[in-house]
C-alpha positions, 0 to 999 in steps of 0.5 A, a space after each residue: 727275914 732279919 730279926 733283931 735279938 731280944 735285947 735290941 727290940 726292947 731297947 727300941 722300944 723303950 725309945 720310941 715309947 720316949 721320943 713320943 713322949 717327947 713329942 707329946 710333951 713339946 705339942 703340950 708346950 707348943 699348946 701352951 705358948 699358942 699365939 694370941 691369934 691361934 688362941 681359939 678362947 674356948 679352953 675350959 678355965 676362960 669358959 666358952 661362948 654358948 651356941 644357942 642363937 638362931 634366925 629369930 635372935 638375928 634378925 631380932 639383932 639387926 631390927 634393933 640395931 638399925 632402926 633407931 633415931 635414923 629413921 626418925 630424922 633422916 626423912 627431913 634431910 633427905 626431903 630438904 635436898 629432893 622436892 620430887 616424891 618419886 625421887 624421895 622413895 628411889 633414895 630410899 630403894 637404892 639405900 636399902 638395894 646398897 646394904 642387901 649388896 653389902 650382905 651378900 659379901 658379908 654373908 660369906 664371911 660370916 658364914 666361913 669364919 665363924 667366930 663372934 666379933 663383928 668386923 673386927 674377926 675379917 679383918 683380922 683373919 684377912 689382913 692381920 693384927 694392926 688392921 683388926 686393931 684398927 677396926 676393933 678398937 674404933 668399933 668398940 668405942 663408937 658403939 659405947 658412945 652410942 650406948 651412951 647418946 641414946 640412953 641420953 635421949 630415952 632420959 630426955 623422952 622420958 623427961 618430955 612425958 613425964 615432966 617430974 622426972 626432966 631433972 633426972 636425966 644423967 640419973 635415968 640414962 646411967 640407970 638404962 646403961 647399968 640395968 642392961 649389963 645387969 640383965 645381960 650378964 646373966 647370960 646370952 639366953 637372957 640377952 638374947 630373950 630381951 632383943 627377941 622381946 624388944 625387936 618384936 616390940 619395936 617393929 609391931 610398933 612402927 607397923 602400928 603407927 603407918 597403919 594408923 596413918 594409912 587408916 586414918 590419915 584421910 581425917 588427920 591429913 595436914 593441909 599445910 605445905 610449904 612453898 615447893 622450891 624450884 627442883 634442881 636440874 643437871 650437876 646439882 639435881 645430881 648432888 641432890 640425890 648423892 648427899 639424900 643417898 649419903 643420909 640414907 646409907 648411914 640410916 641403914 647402917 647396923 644391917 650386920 648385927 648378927 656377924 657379932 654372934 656367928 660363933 653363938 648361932 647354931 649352924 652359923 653356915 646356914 643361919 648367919 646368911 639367912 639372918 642377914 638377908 631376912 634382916 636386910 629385907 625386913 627394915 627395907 620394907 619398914 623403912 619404905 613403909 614409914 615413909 610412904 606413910 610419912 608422904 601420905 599425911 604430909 606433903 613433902 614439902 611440909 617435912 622438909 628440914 624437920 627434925 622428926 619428920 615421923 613425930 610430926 605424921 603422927 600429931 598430924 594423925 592424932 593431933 594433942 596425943 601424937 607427940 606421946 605416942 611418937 615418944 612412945 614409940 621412940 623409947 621402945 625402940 631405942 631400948 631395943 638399941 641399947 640391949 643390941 649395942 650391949 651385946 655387940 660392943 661385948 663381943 668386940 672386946 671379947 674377940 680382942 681379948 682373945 686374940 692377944 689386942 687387949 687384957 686377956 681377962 676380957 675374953 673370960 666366960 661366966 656360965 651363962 655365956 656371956 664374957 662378963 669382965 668384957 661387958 661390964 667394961 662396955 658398960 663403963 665406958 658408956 658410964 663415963 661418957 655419959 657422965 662426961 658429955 663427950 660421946 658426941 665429939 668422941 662419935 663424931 671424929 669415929 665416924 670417919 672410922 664407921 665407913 672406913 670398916 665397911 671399906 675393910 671388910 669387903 676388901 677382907 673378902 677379896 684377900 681371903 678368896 686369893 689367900 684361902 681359896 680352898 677353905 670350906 665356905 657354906 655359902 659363896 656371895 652371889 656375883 662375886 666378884 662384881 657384886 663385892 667390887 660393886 660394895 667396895 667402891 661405893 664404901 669408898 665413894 661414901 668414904 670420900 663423902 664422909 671425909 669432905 663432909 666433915 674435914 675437922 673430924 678427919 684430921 682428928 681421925 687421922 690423928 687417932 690413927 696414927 696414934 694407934 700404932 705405938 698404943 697397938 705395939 705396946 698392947 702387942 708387947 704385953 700380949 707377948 710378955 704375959 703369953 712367955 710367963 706361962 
């Protein structure tokens, strides 16, 4: 056997003892000048999102941030295109059947990326920088300006009941936007307790109001109804239910609220799914509930075009006193909106901050739980349309965007099943990929839709789009410059 002489073997280990010194002190560097994407947003000095959620939150989060002034005025607008009452609730069927199809895809990746965000996190991990970007930045400020639209409208209620405080409305709206940051930034363990509270609020209140109409409609059924138009046959009956699915599909928009939380909810594998298909199932039977109500004290032809279909069963139901109970109701579950688009818009922001697309103080946690630079930020943008009046035009033009981000992340998942196909996944959508090829053409039929519907708007989308990218490089640049200075 060699043997080294005493010397030499000392020496050999004095330098190996300083090669891996050297090796720790280069991963200590590497660490240190980690990229923006690889950045987990978790250190100690940031602080770290708390996984404290459950199933009870998600479904909580998906109730509040679906069931809002949708419901309320799309029965109109769907009866004014189909005068056939079995058609009317087929629409609604096939709407909520389209979002339980999209859960299944999104589930997946909910599941397998388990990072809160939203969206924004898919399409980012699947298809890179620029397109989370794209998907990032218009969800976060389309969801602000709907912060905004319905503070407005609670501000608005609440001048209908109560008539000294009309004067008030830009006042109570600012008041509703502030008061929920404020509750929030305390803490994730108070945001969610609000939707939990509020979520439960909402939905005993609309089973409330069809039990009302079931129970009592038979006193308080209109007899009124307007003239039954000829129904539509061949091509145009065909137009008919694409334009009434069109409206629906855009009312069950916000099934996907609990993916804003996946790096918050305990055993997201587990839960994300089950929340998201709980939540799904739960405002398919509301909505098909509301409506039957609706059809049960009213015929269809009476709510056709109407504007608040659902207030006019209940004055109908409760003749001079619906009006306030229907306000009622509308407040409760708009607040429940506004604590859920809080939340949402937060973690958007705080998974851009993070991964290097905006300033990276915004990815800071407070003890609670809650990236608090972040939502006062959210919280400032809904101040400012508010005050300025713009969050109509502003989510008008990103509506473009709204179907376009479903577009993406059912691609997301196609790309990450080809480019990652042996990562863990706690739960594989079911059908894949019929079932997620099935979710993608819809998303790009209704973005056809969206883009005929609305060509003025487009163009000022497509716009914003090609604007994105030099604002995109340059948030890129200063992410790269902050990023060498540590």
């Amino acid at each position: 056997m060699w043997t080294l002489p005493a010397n030499l073997n000392s020496q050999l280990i004095a330098n190996t003892i300083t090669v891996r010194s050297l090796i720790l002190f280069d991963d200590r560097v590497r660490l240190r000048r980690r990229t923006p994407t690889e950045s987990t947003g978790k250190t100690s000095d940031r602080g770290r999102l708390l996984s404290v959620l459950g199933v009870g939150f998600g479904l909580a989060v998906i109730v509040g941030n679906t069931i809002a002034a949708g419901i309320l005025r799309t029965p109109g607008e769907v009866a004014a295109h189909l005068n056939s009452t079995w058609l009317f609730i087929v629409v609604w069927l096939l709407g909520g059947l389209y979002a339980l199809l999209g859960a299944i895809s999104v589930a997946e990746l909910g599941a397998t990326i388990s990072r809160s965000g939203g969206q924004y996190v898919f399409a980012h991990h699947a298809l890179g920088d620029y397109a989370g970007f794209i998907v990032g930045w218009s969800d976060w400020i389309s969801t602000c300006g709907t912060t905004a639209a319905v503070s407005i409208t609670i501000a608005e209620y609440t001048g209908h009941l109560f008539p000294r405080l009309a004067a008030l409305r830009v006042s109570i709206a600012l008041a509703i936007v502030l008061g929920f940051a404020l509750l929030q930034w305390r803490g994730i363990k108070w945001g969610s307790s609000i939707q939990n509270v509020t979520g439960v609020l909402k939905t005993m209140s609309f089973i409330a109001l069809v039990a009302a109409c079931f129970i009592v409609g038979s006193r308080g059924a209109s007899s009124e109804a307007a003239p039954q138009p000829a129904s539509p046959s061949g091509l145009a009956l065909f137009v008919a239910i694409i334009i009434a699915l069109q409206a629906v599909v855009y009312t069950y928009d916000g099934w996907t609220g609990v993916i804003y939380f996946s790096e918050e909810v305990r055993d997201p594998g587990r839960n994300v799914p089950r929340a998201l298909f709980g939540g799904v199932a739960a405002i398919i039977v509301i909505y098909l509930l509301v409506n039957a109500a609706i059809l049960y004290i009213l015929p269809l032809s009476s709510i056709a075009g109407e504007d608040l279909a659902l207030g006019k069963a209940a004055e109908a139901v409760f003749g001079a006193r619906g009006d306030t109970i229907f306000r009622t109701i509308t407040i409760v579950s708009m607040l429940s909106g506004i604590n859920a688009f809080h939340l949402m818009a937060t973690r958007v922001l705080f998974a851009m901050s993070r991964d290097g697309l905006f300033w990276r103080r915004a990815a800071e946690v407070n003890p609670g739980g809650t990236p608090a630079l972040a939502l006062f930020m959210s919280a400032g943008v809904a101040v400012v349309f508010v005050l300025s009046g713009t969050f109509e035009q502003v989510t008008a033009v990103l509506a473009f965007f709204f179907v376009t981000n479903y577009t993406v992340t059912f691609l997301s998942l196609f790309v990450l099943r080809r480019k990652e196909p042996n990562r863990p996944r706690p739960y594989r959508a079911w059908g894949y990929p019929w079932t997620t090829g099935a979710a993608l053409i819809g998303s790009v039929f209704f973005l056809a839709g969206a883009i005929k519907a609305d060509l003025g708007n487009t163009k000022y989308a497509l716009g914003a789009l090609a604007l994105s990218y030099p604002v995109y490089r340059l948030i890129k640049r200063a992410s790269r410059r902050v990023i060498n200075s540590m």
